[in-house]
C-alpha positions as CSV (number, residue, x, y, z in Angstrom):
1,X,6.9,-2.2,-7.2
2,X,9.8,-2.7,-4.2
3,X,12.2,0.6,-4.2
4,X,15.4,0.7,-2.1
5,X,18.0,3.2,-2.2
6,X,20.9,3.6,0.3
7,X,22.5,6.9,-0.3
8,X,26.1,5.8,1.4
9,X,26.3,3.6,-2.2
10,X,25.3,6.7,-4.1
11,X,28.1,9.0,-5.7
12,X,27.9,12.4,-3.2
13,X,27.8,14.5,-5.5
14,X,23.8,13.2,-6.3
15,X,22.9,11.7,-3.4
16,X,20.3,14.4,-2.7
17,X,18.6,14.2,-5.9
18,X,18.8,10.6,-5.5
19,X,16.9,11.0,-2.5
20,X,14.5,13.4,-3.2
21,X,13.8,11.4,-6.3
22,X,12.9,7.9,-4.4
23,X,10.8,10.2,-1.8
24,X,8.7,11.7,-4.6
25,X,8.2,8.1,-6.3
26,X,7.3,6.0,-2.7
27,X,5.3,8.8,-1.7
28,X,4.7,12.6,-3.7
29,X,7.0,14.8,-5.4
30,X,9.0,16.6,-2.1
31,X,11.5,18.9,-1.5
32,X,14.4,17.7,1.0
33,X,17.3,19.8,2.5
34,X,20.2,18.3,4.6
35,X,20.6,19.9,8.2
36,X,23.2,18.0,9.8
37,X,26.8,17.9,9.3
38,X,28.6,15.7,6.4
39,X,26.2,14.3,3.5
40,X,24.7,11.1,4.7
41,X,20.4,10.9,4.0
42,X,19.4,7.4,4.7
43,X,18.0,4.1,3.7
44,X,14.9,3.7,2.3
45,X,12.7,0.6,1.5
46,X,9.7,1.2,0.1
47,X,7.1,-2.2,-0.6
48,X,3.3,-2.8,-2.2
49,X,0.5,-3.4,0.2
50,X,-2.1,-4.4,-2.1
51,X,-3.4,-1.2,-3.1
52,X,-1.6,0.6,0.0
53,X,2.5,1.2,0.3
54,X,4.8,1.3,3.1
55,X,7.4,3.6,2.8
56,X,10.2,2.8,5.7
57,X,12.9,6.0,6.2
58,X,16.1,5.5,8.3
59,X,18.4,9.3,7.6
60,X,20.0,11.7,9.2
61,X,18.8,15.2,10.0
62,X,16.5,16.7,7.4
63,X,13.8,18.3,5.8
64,X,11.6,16.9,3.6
65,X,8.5,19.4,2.6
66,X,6.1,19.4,0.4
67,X,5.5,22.9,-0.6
68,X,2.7,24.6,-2.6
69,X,4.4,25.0,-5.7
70,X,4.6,20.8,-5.8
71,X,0.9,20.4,-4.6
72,X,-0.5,19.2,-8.3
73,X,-3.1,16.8,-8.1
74,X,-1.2,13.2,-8.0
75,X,-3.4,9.9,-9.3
76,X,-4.2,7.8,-6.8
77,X,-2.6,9.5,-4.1
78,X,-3.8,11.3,-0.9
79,X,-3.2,10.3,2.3
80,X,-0.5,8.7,4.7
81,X,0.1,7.2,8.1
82,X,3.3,8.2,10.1
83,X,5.1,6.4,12.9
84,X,7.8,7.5,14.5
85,X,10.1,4.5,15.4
86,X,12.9,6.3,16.5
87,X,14.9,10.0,17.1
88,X,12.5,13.0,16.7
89,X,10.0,14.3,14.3
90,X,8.6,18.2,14.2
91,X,5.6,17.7,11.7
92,X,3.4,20.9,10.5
93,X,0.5,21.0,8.3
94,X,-3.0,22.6,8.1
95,X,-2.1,25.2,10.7
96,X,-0.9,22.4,13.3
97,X,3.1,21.2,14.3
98,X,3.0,17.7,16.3
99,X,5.7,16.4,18.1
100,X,4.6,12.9,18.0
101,X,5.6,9.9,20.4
102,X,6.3,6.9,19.5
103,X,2.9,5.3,20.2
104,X,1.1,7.7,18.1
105,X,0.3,8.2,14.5
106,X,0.5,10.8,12.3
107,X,-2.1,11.8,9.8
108,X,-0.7,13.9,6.3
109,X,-2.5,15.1,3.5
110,X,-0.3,14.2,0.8
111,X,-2.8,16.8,-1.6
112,X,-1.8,19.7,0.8
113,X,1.7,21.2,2.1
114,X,3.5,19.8,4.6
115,X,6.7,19.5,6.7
116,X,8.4,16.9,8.2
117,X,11.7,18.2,10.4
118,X,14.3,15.6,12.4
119,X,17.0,17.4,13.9
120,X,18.9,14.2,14.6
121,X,19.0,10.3,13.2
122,X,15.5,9.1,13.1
123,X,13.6,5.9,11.9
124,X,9.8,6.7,10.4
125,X,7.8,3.6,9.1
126,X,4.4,5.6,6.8
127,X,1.9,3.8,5.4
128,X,0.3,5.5,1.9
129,X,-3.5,5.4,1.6
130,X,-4.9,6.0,-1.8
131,X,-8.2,8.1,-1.3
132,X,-10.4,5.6,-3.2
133,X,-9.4,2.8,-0.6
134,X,-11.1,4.8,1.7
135,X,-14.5,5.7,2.8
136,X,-14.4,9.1,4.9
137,X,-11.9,11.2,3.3
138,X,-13.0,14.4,4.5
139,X,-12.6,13.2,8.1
140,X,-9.4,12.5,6.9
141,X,-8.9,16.0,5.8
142,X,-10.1,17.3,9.0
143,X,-7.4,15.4,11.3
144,X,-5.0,16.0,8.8
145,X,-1.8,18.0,10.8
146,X,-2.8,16.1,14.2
147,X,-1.8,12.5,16.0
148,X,-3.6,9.6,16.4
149,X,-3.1,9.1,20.0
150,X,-3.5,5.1,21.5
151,X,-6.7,4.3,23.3
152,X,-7.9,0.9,24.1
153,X,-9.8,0.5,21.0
154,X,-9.2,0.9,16.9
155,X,-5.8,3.6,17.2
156,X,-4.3,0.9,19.3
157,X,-5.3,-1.8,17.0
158,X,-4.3,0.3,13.8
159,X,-0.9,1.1,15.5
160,X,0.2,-2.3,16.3
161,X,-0.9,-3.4,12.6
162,X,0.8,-0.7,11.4
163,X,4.5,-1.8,12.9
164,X,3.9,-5.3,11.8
165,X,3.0,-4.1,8.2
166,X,6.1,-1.9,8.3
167,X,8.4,-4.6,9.6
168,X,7.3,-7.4,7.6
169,X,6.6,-5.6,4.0
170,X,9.1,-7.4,2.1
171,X,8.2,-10.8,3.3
172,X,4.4,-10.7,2.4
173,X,2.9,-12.2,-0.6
174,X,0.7,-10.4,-2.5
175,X,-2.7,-12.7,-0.9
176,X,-1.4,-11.6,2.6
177,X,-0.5,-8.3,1.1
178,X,-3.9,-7.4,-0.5
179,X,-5.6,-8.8,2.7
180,X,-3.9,-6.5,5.1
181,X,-3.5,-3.3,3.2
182,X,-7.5,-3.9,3.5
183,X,-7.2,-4.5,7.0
184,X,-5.5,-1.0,7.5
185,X,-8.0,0.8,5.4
186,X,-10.9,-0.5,7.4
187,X,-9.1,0.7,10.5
188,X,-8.8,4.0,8.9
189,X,-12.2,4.5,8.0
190,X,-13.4,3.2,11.5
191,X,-11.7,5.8,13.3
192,X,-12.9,8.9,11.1
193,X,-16.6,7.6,11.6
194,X,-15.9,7.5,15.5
195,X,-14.3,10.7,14.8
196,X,-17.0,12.7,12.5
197,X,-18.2,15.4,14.5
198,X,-22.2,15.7,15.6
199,X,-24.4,17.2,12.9
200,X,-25.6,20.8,13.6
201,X,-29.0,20.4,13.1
202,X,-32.1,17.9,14.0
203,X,-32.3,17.3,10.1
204,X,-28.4,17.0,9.5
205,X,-28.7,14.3,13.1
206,X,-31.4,12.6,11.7
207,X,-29.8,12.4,7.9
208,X,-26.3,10.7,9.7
209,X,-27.8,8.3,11.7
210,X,-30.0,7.5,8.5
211,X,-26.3,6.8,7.0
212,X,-24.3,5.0,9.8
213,X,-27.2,2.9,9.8
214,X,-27.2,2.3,5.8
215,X,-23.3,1.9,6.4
216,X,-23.7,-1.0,9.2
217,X,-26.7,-2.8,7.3
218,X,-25.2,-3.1,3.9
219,X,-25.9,-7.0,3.8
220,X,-29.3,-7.0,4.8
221,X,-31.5,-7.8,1.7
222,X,-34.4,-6.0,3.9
223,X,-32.5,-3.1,3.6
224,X,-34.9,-0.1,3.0
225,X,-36.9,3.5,4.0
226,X,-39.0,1.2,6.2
227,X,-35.9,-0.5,8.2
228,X,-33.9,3.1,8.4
229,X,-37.6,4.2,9.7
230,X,-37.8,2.0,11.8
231,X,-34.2,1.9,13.1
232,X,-34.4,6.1,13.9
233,X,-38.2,5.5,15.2
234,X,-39.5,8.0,12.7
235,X,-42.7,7.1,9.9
236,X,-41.3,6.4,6.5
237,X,-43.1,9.3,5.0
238,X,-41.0,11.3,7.6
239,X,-37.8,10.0,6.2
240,X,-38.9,10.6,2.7
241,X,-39.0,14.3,3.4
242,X,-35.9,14.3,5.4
243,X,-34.2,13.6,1.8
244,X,-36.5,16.0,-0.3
245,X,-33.7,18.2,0.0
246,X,-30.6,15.7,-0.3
247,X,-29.2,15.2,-4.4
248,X,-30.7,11.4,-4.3
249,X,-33.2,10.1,-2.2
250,X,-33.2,7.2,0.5
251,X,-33.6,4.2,-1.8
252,X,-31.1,5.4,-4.3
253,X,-28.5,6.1,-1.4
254,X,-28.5,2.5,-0.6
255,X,-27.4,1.9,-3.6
256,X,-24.8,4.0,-3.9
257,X,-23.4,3.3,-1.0
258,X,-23.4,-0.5,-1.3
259,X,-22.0,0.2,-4.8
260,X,-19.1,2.3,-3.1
261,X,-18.4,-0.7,-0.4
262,X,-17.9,-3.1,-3.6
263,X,-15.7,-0.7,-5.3
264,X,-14.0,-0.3,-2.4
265,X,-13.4,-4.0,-1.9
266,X,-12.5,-4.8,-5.0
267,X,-9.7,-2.1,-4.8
268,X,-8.5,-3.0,-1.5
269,X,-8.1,-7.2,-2.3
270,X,-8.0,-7.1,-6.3
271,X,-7.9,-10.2,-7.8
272,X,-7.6,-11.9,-4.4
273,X,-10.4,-11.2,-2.4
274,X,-14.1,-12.9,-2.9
275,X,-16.2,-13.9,-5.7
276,X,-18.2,-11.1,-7.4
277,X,-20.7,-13.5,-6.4
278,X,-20.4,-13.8,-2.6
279,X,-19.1,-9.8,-3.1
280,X,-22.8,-9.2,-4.2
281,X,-24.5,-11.3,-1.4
282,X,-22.9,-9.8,1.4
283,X,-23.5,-6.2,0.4
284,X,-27.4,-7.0,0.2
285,X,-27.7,-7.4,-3.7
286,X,-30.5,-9.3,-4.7
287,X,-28.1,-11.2,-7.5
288,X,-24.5,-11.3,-9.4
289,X,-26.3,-9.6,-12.3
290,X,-28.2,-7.1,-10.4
291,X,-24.9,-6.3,-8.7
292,X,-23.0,-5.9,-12.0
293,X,-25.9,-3.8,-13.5
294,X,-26.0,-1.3,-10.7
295,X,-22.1,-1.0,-10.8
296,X,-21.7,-0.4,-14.5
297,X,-24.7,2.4,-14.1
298,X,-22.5,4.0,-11.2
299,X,-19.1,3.6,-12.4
300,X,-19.3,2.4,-16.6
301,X,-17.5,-0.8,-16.2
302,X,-18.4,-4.3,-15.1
303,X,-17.0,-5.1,-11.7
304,X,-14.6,-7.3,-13.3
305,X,-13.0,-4.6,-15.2
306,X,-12.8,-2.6,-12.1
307,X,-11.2,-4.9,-10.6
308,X,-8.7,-5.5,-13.5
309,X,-8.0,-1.6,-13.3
310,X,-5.1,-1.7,-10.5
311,X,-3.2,1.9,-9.7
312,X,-5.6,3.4,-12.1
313,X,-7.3,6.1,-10.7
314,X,-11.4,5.3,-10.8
315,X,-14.4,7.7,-11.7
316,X,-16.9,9.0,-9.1
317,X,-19.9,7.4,-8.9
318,X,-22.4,8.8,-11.5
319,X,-19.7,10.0,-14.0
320,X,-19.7,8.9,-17.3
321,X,-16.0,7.0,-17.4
322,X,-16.1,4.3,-19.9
């Protein structure tokens, strides 16, 4: 659903609550107080990105928080991307306050409190990442408060998707649309794996380089405790006991995860991205029916269903959602 509101054609007397109100619907329920002189807020424009939103802000000086009082679990919701176009932003969360430039990217946790501050006329382009788009959300949590600073790899490629998603919004269709908001979620979750932080321990090592390399093989029909074996130089029956401790073991952790990729995929294109078919093949399923077995176990719907299920918020793997 497209939102626009430009306070300047709202009666003053409601402008604020008009504004707060189209904040809380693009993004989660906020608080905002005017800190400048005379009662303009802004322009807002706020499109669909497949599953992801863009929510584009041009005001005047503000605050808009999200205090603990409004931090209620919101479906669907959880994360977003800020970019700050234009003026100044003070942003605080999680113990941190970024300044950030105009290159760099902000990371909020829409599901904890934060504070967003422009002394002056500003322009901020956020993107708003549902958590089941995404793969590493407690990476997410961790960067949560801090910028995304460019490099000459994935924040640089993420940043100049970004400001073309943000500028062209309104003009996608919803194939393009579906495609890219996919596009930006990959991005995301490519940066918190180069991100996730070494494991303390030989076993914890051993058990994350067991899953990058489940994560990057996903396709391969050979996919199994002798390849991972293989792959970290270790015997099988090594491996095996690596997982004694772990709530499922190796076999049944590949298929969870290549569950979770489909699930993912299928949230991120929706009706527009490939076969269940060719969805099953490339994530290393032996067949269509195979595939759709597995996914009912782990989710208790057929992947078409799923896919059917847009803005609704989806079960954990394992639960018993009908």
């Amino acid at each position: 659903m497209t939102l626009v509101l430009d306070t300047c054609e709202v009666p003053e007397d409601t402008r604020l609550e008009a504004w707060t109100g189209a904040l809380s619907q693009a993004l989660v329920p906020v608080k905002v107080t005017a800190t400048g002189p005379g009662s303009e807020l802004g322009l807002l424009r706020s499109h669909p990105l497949g599953h992801l939103r863009t929510v584009a802000l041009d005001g005047g000086p503000q605050r808009i928080s999200r205090p603990p009082s409004l931090c209620r679990p919101e479906p669907g919701g959880r994360f977003a991307l800020a970019l700050c176009l234009d003026g100044e932003a003070v942003f605080t969360q999680a113990g941190h306050t970024a300044w950030p430039g105009p290159d760099e990217i902000v990371v909020i946790d829409l599901a904890r409190p934060f504070a967003l501050n422009f002394p002056q006329r500003f322009r901020l382009g956020l993107v708003h990442l549902p958590q089941r788009t995404l793969g590493s959300p407690r990476t997410l949590e961790r960067l949560a408060g801090s910028t995304l600073r460019p490099d000459d790899g994935t924040v640089t490629m993420l940043r100049l998707l970004l400001t073309h998603v943000l500028d062209g919004a309104a003009r996608f269709g919803p194939i393009a649309a579906a495609r890219l908001g996919g596009h930006v979620a990959d991005l995301v979750d490519a940066i918190a794996f180069e991100r996730d932080q070494e494991p303390a321990s030989a076993r914890e090592h051993l058990l994350a380089r067991a899953g990058e390399y489940i994560d990057a093989h996903l396709g391969r029909p050979d996919l199994g405790p002798e390849s991972v074996a293989r792959a970290l130089r270790i015997s099988v029956r090594y491996l095996h006991r690596l997982f004694e401790g772990e709530e499922l073991t190796i076999t049944r952790l590949i298929l969870q995860r290549r569950v979770e990729a489909c699930a993912r995929a299928l949230e991120r294109h929706g009706p527009y991205g490939p076969t269940l078919a060719e969805l099953a093949r490339r994530h290393g399923f032996s067949s269509a029916s195979h595939f759709s077995r597995a996914f009912r176990a782990a989710y208790g719907v057929t992947p078409s269903q799923w896919r059917g299920r847009r803005g609704s918020t989806p079960a954990a793997p394992g639960s018993d959602a009908a």
